[in-house]
N, CA and C atoms as an extended XYZ file, in Angstrom:
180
Properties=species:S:1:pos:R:3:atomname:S:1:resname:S:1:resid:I:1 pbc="F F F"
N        -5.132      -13.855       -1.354 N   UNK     1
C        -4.855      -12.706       -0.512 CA  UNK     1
C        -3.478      -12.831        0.130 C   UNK     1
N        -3.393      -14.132        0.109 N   UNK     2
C        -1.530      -14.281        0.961 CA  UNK     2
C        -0.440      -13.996        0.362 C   UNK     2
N        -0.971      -14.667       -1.204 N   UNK     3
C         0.276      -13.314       -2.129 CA  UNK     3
C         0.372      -12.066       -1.776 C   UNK     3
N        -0.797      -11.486       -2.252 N   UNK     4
C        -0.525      -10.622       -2.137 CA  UNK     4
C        -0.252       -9.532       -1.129 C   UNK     4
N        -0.203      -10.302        0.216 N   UNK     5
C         0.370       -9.360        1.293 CA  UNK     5
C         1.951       -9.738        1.375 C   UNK     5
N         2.074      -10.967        0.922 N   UNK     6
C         3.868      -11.380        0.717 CA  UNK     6
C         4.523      -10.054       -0.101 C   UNK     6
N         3.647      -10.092       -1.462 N   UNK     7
C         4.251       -9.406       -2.572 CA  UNK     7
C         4.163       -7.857       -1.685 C   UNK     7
N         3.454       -7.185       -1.008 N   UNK     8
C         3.590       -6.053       -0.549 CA  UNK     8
C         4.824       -5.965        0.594 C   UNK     8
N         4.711       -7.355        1.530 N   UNK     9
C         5.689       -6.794        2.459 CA  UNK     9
C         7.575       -6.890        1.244 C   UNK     9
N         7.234       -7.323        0.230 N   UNK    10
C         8.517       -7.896        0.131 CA  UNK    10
C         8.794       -6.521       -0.828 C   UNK    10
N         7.576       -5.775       -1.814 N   UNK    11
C         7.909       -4.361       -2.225 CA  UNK    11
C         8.393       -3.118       -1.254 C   UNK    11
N         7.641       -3.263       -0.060 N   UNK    12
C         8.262       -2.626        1.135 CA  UNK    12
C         9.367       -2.447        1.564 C   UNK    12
N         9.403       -3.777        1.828 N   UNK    13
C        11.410       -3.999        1.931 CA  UNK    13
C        12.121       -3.476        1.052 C   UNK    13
N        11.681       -3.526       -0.386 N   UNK    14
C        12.812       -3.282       -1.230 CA  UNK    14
C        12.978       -1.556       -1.349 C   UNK    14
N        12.043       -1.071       -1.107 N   UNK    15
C        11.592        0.505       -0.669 CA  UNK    15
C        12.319        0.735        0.167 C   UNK    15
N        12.927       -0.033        1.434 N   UNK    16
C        13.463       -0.114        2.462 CA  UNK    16
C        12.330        0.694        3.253 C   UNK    16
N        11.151        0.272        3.698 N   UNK    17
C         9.894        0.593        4.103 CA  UNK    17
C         9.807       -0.248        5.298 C   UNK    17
N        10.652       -0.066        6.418 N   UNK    18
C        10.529       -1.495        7.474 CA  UNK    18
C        10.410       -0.800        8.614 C   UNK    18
N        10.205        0.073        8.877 N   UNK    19
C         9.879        0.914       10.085 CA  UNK    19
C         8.876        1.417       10.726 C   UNK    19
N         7.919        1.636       11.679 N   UNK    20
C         6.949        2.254       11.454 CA  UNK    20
C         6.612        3.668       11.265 C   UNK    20
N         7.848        4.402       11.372 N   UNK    21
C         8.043        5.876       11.065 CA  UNK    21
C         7.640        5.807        9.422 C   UNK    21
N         8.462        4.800        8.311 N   UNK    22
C         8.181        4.966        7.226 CA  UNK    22
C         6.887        4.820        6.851 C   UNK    22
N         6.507        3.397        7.376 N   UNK    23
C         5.131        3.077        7.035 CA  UNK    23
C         4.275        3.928        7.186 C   UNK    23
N         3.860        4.898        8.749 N   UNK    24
C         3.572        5.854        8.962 CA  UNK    24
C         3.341        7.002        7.820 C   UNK    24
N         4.387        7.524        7.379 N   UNK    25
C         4.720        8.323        6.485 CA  UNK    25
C         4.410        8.038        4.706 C   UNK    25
N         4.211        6.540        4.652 N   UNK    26
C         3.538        6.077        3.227 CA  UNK    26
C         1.843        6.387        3.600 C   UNK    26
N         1.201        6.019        4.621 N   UNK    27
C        -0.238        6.010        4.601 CA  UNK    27
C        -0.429        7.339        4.515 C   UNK    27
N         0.192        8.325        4.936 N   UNK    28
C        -0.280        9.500        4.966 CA  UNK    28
C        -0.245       10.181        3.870 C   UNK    28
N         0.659        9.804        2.992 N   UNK    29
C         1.056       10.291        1.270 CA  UNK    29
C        -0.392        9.595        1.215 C   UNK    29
N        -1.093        8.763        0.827 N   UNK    30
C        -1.791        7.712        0.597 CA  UNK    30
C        -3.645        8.609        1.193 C   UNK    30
N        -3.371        8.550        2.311 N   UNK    31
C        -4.664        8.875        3.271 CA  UNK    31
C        -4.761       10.051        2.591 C   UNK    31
N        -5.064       10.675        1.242 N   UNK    32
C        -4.777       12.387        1.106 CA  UNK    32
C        -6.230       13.208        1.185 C   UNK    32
N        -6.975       12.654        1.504 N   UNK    33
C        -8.467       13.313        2.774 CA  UNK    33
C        -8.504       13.159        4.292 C   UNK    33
N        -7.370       12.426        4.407 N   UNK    34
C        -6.922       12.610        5.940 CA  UNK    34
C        -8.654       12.017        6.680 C   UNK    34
N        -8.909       11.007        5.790 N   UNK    35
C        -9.802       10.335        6.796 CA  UNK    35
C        -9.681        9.444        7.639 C   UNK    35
N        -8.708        8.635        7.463 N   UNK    36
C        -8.132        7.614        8.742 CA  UNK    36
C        -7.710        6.243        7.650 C   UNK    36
N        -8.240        6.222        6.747 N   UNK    37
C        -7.803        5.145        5.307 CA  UNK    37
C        -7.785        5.571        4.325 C   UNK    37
N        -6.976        4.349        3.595 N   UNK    38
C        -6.714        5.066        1.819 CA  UNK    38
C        -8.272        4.160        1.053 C   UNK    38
N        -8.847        5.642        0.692 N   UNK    39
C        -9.885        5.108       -0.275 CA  UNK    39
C        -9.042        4.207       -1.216 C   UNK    39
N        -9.932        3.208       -2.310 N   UNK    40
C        -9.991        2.315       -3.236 CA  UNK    40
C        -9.149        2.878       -4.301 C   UNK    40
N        -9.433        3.857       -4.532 N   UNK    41
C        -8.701        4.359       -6.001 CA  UNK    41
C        -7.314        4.848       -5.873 C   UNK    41
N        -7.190        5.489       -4.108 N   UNK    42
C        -5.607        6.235       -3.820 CA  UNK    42
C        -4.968        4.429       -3.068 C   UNK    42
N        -5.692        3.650       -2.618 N   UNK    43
C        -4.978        2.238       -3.152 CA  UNK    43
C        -4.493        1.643       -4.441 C   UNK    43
N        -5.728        1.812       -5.013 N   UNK    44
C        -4.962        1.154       -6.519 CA  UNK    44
C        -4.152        1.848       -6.876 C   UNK    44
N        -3.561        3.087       -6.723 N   UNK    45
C        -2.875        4.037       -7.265 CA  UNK    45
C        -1.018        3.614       -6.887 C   UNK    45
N        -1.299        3.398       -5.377 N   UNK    46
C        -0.104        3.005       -4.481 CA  UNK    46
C         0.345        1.414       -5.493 C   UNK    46
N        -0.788        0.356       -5.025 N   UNK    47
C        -0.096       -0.741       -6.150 CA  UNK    47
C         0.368       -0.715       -7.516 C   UNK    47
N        -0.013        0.190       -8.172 N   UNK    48
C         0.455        0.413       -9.266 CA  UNK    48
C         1.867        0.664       -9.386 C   UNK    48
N         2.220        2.011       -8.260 N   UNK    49
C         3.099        2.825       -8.257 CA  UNK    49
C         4.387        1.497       -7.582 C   UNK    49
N         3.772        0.599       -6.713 N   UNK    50
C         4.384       -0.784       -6.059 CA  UNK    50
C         4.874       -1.490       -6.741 C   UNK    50
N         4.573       -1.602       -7.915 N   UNK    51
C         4.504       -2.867       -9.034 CA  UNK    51
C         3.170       -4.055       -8.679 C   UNK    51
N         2.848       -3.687       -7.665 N   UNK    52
C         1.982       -5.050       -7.395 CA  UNK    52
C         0.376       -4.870       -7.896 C   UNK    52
N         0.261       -6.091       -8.541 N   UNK    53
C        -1.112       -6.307       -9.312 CA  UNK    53
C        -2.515       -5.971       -7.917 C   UNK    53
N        -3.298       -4.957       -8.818 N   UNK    54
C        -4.227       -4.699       -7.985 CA  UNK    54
C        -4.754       -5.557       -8.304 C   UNK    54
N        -5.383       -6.355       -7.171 N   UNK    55
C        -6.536       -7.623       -6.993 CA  UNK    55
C        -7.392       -7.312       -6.189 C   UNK    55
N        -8.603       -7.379       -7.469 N   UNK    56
C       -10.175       -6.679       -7.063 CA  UNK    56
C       -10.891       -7.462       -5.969 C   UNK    56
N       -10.391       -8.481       -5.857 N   UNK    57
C       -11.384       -9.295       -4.970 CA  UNK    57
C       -10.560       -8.739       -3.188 C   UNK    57
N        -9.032       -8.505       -3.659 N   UNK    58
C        -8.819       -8.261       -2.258 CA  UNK    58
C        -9.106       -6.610       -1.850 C   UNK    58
N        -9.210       -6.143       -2.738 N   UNK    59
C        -9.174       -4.469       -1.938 CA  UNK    59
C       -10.635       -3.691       -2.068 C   UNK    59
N       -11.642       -5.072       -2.925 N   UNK    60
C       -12.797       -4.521       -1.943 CA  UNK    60
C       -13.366       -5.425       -1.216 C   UNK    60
């Protein structure tokens, strides 16, 4: 799991994703039922789109 929050903050960065206005503004592309989290599948969708390997054990 520690990779893979490395490998996200470090895709972030390269996004230039370091703000919380941006971050903000990624969950909400993401949240697209506006329930308060990104279901499983509009996650895997984001890592994909990240480059970063979805890992089943961490995102359920």
């Amino acid at each position: 799991m520690l990779d893979m929050t490395h490998e996200l903050k470090t895709q972030l960065k390269k996004m230039a994703i370091t703000d919380k206005t941006r971050v903000d503004e990624m969950f909400l592309r993401y949240n697209k039922d506006r329930l308060g989290f990104i279901d499983i599948e509009n996650l895997k969708d984001m890592c994909r789109k990240m480059q970063l390997p979805p890992d089943e054990d961490v995102l359920n």
